[in-house]
C-alpha positions in Angstrom: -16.7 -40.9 5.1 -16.9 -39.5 1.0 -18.8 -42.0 -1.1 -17.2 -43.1 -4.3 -18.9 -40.5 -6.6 -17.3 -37.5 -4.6 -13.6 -38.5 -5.0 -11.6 -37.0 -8.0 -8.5 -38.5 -9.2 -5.8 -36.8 -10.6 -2.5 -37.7 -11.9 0.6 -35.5 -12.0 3.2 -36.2 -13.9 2.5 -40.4 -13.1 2.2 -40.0 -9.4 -1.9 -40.0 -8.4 -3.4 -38.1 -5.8 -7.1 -38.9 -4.5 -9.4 -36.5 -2.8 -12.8 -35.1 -2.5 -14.7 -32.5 -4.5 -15.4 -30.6 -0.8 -11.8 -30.0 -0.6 -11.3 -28.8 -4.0 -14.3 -26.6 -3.4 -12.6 -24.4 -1.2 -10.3 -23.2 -4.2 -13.4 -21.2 -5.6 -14.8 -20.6 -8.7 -11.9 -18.8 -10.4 -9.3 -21.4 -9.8 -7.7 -24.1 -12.1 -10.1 -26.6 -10.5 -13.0 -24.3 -10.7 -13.3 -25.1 -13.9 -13.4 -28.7 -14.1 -16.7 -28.3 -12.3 -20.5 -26.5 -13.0 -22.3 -24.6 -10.6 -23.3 -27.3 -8.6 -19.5 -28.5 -8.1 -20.0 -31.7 -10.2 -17.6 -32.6 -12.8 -18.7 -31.1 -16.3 -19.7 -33.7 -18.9 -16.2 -33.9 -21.0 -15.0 -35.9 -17.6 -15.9 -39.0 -16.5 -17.2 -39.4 -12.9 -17.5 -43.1 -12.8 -14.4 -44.0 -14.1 -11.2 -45.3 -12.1 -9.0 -43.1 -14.8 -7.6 -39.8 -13.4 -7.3 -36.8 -14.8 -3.8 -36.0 -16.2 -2.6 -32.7 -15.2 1.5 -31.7 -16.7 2.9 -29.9 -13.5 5.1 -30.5 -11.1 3.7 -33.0 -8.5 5.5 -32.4 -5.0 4.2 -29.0 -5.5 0.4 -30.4 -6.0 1.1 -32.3 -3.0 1.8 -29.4 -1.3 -1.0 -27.3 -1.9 -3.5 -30.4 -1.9 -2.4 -30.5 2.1 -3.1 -26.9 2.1 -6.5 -27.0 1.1 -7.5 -30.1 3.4 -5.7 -28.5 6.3 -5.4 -24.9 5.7 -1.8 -24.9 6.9 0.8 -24.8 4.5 4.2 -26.3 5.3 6.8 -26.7 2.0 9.5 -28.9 2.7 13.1 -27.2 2.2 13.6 -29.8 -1.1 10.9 -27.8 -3.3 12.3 -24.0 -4.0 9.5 -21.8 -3.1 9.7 -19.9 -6.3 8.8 -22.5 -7.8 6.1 -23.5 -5.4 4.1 -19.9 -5.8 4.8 -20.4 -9.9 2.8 -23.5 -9.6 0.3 -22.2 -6.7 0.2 -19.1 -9.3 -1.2 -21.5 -12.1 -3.8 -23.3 -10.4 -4.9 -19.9 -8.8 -4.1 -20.7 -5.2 -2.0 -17.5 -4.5 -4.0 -16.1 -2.1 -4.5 -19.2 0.0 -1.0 -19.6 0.2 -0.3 -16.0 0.8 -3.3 -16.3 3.8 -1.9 -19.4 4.9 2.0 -17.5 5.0 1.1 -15.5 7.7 -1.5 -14.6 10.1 -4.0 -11.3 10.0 -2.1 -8.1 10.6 -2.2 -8.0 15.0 0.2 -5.4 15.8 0.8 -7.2 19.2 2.0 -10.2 17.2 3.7 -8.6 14.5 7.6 -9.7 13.9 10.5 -8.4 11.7 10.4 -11.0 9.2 13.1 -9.9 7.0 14.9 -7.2 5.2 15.1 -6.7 1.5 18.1 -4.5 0.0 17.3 -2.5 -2.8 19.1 -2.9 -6.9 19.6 1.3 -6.9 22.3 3.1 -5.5 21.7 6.2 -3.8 18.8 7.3 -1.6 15.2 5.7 -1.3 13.2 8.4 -0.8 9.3 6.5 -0.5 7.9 3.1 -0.2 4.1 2.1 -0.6 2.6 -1.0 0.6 0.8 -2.6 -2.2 -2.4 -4.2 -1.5 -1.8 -7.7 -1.7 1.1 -7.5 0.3 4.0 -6.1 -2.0 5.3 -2.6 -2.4 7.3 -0.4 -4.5 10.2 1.8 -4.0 11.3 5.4 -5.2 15.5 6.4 -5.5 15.1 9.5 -8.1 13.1 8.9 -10.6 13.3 4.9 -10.7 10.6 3.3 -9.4 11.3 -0.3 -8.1 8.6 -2.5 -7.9 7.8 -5.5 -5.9 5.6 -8.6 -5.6 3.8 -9.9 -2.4 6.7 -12.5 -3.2 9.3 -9.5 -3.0 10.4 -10.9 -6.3 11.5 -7.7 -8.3 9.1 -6.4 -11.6 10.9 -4.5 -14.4 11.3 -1.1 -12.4 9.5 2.1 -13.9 12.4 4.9 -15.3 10.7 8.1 -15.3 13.3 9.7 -17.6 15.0 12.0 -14.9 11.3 13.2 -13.6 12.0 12.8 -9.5 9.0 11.3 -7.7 7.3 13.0 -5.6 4.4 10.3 -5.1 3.3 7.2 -5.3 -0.5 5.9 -5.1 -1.9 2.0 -5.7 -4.8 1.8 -7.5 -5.2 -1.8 -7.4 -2.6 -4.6 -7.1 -1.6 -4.6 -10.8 -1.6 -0.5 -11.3 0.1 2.4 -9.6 0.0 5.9 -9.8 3.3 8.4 -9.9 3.5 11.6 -9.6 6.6 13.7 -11.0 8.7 16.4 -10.7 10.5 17.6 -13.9 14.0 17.5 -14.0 16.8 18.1 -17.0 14.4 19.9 -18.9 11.7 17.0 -18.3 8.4 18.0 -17.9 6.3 16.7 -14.7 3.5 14.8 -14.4 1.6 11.9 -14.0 1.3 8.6 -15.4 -0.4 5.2 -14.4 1.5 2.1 -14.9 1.8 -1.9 -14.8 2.9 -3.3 -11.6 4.2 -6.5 -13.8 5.8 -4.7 -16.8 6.5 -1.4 -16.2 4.4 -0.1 -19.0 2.9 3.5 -19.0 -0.9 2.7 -19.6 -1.9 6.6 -19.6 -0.4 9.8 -18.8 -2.7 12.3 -17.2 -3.2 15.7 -18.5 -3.6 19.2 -17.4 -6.1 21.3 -19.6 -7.3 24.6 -19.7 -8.8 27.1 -22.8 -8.7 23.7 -24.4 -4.6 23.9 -24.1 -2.7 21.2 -22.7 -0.2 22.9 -19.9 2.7 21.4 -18.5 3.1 20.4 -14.9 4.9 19.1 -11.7 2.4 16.7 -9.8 2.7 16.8 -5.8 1.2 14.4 -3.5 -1.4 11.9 -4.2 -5.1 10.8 -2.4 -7.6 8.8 -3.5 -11.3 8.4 -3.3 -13.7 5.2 -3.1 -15.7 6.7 -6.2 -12.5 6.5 -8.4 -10.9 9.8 -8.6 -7.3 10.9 -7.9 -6.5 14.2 -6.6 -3.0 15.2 -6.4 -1.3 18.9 -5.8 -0.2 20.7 -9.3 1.9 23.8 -9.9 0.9 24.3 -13.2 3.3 26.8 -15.8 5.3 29.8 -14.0 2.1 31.3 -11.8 -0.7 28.6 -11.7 -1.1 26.7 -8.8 -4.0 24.3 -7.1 -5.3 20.7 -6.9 -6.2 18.5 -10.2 -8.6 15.6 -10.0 -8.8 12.6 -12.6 -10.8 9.8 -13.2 -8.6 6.9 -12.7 -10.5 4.5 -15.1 -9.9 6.7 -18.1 -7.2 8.9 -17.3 -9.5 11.9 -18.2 -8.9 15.7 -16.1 -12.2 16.2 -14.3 -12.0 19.2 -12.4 -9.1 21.6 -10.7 -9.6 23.9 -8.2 -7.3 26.6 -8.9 -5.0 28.9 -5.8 -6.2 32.2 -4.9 -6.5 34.5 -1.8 -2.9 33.1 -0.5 -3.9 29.3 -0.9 -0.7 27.3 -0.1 -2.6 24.2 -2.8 0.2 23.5 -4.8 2.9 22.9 -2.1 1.0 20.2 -0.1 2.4 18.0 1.8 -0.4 16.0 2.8 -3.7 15.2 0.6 -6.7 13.1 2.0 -10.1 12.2 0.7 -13.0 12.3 3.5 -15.8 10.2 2.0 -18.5 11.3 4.5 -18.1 15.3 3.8 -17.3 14.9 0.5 -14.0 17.5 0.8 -10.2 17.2 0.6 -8.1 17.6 3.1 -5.2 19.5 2.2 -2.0 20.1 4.9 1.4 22.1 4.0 3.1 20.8 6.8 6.3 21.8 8.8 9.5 22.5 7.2 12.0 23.3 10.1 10.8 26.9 9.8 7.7 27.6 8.5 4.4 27.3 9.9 2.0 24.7 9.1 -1.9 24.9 7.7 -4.6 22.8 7.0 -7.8 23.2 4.7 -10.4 21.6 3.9 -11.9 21.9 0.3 -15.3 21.4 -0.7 -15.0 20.7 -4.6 -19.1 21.2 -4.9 -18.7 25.0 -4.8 -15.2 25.4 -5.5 -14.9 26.6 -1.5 -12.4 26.3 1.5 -15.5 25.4 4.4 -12.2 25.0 7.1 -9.0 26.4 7.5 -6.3 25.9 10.5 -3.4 28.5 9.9 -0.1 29.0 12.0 -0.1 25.7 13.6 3.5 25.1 15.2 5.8 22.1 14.1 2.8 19.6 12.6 5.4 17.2 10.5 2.4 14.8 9.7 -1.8 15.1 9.8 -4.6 12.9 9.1 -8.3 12.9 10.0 -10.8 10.1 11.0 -14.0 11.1 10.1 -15.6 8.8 12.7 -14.1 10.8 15.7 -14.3 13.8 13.9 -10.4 15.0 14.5 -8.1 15.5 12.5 -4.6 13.6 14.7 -1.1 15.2 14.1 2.4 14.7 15.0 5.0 17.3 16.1 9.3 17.3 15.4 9.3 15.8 19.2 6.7 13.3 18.2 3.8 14.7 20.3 0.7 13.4 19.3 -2.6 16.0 19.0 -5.5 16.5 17.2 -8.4 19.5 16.2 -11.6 19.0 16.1 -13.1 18.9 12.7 -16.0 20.3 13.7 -14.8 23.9 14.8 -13.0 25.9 12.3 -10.0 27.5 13.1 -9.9 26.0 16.9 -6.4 24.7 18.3 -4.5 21.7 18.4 -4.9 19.5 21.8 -1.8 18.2 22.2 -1.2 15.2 23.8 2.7 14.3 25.8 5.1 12.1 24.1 5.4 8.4 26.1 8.8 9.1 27.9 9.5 5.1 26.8 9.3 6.5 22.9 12.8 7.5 21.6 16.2 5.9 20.0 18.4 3.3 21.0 21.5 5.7 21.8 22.8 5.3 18.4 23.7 8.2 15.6 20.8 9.1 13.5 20.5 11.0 10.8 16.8 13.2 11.8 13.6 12.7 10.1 10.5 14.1 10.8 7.9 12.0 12.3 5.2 10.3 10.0 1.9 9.1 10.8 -0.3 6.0 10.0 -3.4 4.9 10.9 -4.4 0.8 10.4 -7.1 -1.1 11.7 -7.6 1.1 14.4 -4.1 1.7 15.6 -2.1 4.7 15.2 1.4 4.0 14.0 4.0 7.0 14.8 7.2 6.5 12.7 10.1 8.9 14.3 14.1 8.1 13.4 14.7 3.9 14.0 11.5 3.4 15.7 8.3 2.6 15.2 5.9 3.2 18.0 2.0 1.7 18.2 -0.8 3.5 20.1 -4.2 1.9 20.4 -7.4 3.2 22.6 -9.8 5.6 22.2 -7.0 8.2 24.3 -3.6 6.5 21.8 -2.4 4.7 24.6 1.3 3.3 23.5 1.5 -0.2 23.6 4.8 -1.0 21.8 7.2 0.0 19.4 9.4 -1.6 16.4 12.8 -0.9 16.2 15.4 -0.7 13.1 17.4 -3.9 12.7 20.0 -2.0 11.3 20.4 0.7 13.9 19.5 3.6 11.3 17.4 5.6 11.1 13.7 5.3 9.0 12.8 7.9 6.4 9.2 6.4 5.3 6.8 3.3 5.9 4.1 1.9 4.8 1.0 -0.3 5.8 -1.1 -2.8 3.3 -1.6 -6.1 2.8 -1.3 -7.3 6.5 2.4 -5.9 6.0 4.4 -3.1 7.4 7.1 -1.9 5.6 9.5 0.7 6.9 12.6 2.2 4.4 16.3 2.9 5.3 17.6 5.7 2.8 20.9 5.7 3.4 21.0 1.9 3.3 18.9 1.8 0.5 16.8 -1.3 2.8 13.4 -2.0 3.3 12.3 -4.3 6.7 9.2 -6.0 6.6 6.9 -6.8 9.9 4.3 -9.6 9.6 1.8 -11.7 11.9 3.3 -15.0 12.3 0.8 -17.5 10.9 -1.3 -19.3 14.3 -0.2 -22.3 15.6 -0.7 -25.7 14.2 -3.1 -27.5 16.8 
């Protein structure tokens, strides 16, 4: 049982709540109650440790009721009276919002993950992408609006791009993203980081050469742990190749410019391999034309691989650790090449007969890859299908609640997100939260 000296009153609003300085320990340092302590999580001097009187906070008390059960229990149950937005306002000012949002739902298990609802989007007209955010939100592109989203899925002031299409989307943190534009109307392309929360245009990045500033349209996007952003460029009329930025300052770094037939500025695919220190570049399958992969060493300025007149690749990725780079065919065949042998061939693996649609019409996208936690996720028209093992074993597959078909998805946050364009609809799949015992 807590001695005397390590209970804390408080009183909210004139109803008063007891508890121990253990359990408001677990809020951490950078919490509301964080700072009613020092380093040794004893009250600071300006409050009164022996006394009976409590300390007077101006909030909303079944709220503080809730999240005081919370923190003693680590399960959070909010009764249907309180209405939640105002229950993460109030979990927001105490700075609780990521034990509630841990306490919401479990760790992402993709053999206990569960449509937990589906969010219609404000814009008319097609979604084209969707990006899991990393504290479980996302945002959306239709055109060139960006809508934005909280891990609350309570709509931010979207991000108009002034009739520049959006070709890409990349997080830098939970409160910045990266677009990448297309010009349009007469617009000029580009790039520009903004505020998740306002909408604001922080910087725009630039594309510089002979000391001259050059229009462009910015492709796809990939970044890197040391805080650089690489996206595809098509620079002017005839100038083509890969920009890189610093993400901290907005400031061009390097570009490595198209030559000897170089298909850089129509990527489809950009990744960032830590361990070799190279991009990995794929223009992938477009109904007709044939598909190739590089890999670019920025060091010298040099292509050290190249994989040329693959068949049908409509997605690639690599891991690093198994040194393959997977892919995914227009039938939804899964292969990969070895990273380790230039030029070699894609081993090709069958399609799971179990992995198709549900009989209904669909309107035909090209299958997308994901890789999470060491699963492979293979999106292909109103499915979803999972493979795990060292040989992609399928194990199970997630299936349009609409009976449409899925255009993009997304993983972060212990989410998945997978977009409807024609519905303009995004589902979400999360881990249910573990049992109360």
């Amino acid at each position: 049982m807590a001695i005397q000296k390590d209970r804390v009153k408080f009183n909210v609003r004139s109803t008063i709540f007891e508890t121990t300085i253990k359990t408001l320990a677990n809020t951490g340092r950078n919490s509301f109650f964080g700072t009613l302590f020092d380093e040794n999580w004893e009250l600071n001097s300006q409050f009164n440790n022996n006394s009976n009187e409590a300390l007077f906070i101006d909030r909303n008390p079944k709220c503080f009721s809730v999240l005081l059960d919370l923190l003693c229990t680590g399960d959070l149950n909010i009764p249907p009276k309180i209405n939640e937005r105002l229950f993460y306002r109030e979990a927001s000012f105490y700075g609780l919002l990521d034990h509630v949002r841990m306490a919401k739902w479990g760790p992402f298990d993709v053999n206990r993950l569960r449509l937990a609802q589906s969010v219609k989007g404000q814009a008319p007209g097609d979604a084209r992408l969707i990006r899991a955010r990393p504290d479980g939100g996302c945002c959306v592109a239709h055109g060139s609006i960006v809508h934005v989203y909280d891990w609350m899925l309570k709509e931010h002031p979207p991000i108009n791009l002034d009739y520049r299409r959006v070709n890409d989307i990349g997080w830098v943190d939970s409160e910045n993203l990266v677009t990448a534009c297309q010009g349009l109307g007469g617009k000029d392309g580009g790039m520009g980081l903004f505020s998740a929360s306002s909408g604001e245009l922080r910087y725009e990045f630039h594309v510089s050469h002979d000391n001259q500033v050059k229009s462009f349209t910015a492709g796809v996007l990939s970044f890197s742990s040391d805080h650089k952003i690489f996206s595809s460029c098509k620079v002017g009329n005839n100038e083509c190749g890969v920009g890189v930025w610093d993400q901290v300052t907005g400031k061009q770094i390097d570009f490595f410019y198209e030559r000897d037939g170089w298909s850089l500025g129509d990527a489809d695919k950009l990744q960032w391999l830590n361990g070799r220190n190279c991009l990995l570049l794929a223009k992938l399958y477009q109904r007709k034309d044939k598909c190739y992969i590089y890999l670019l060493d920025f060091r010298d300025k040099n292509m050290v691989c190249r994989w040329s007149d693959i068949l049908g690749v409509t997605d690639a990725f690599a891991m690093e650790e198994s040194n393959s780079i997977y892919v995914v065919n227009e039938h939804q065949n899964l292969g990969f090449i070895d990273l380790r042998f230039n030029g070699g061939s894609v081993r090709w693996m069958s399609r799971d007969p179990r992995i198709g649609n549900t009989g209904h019409i669909l309107e035909p996208h090209d299958p997308k890859l994901a890789l999470h936690k060491g699963q492979m996720f293979s999106l292909k028209d109103d499915s979803i299908s999972i493979f795990c093992g060292p040989d992609w074993v399928f194990t199970s597959k997630l299936q349009s609640n609409v009976g449409r078909s899925f255009c993009d998805f997304s993983i972060g946050g212990d989410r998945l997100f997978a977009l409807h364009r024609r519905e303009n609809v995004f589902a979400i799949w999360e881990c249910p939260p573990p049992p109360i015992m």
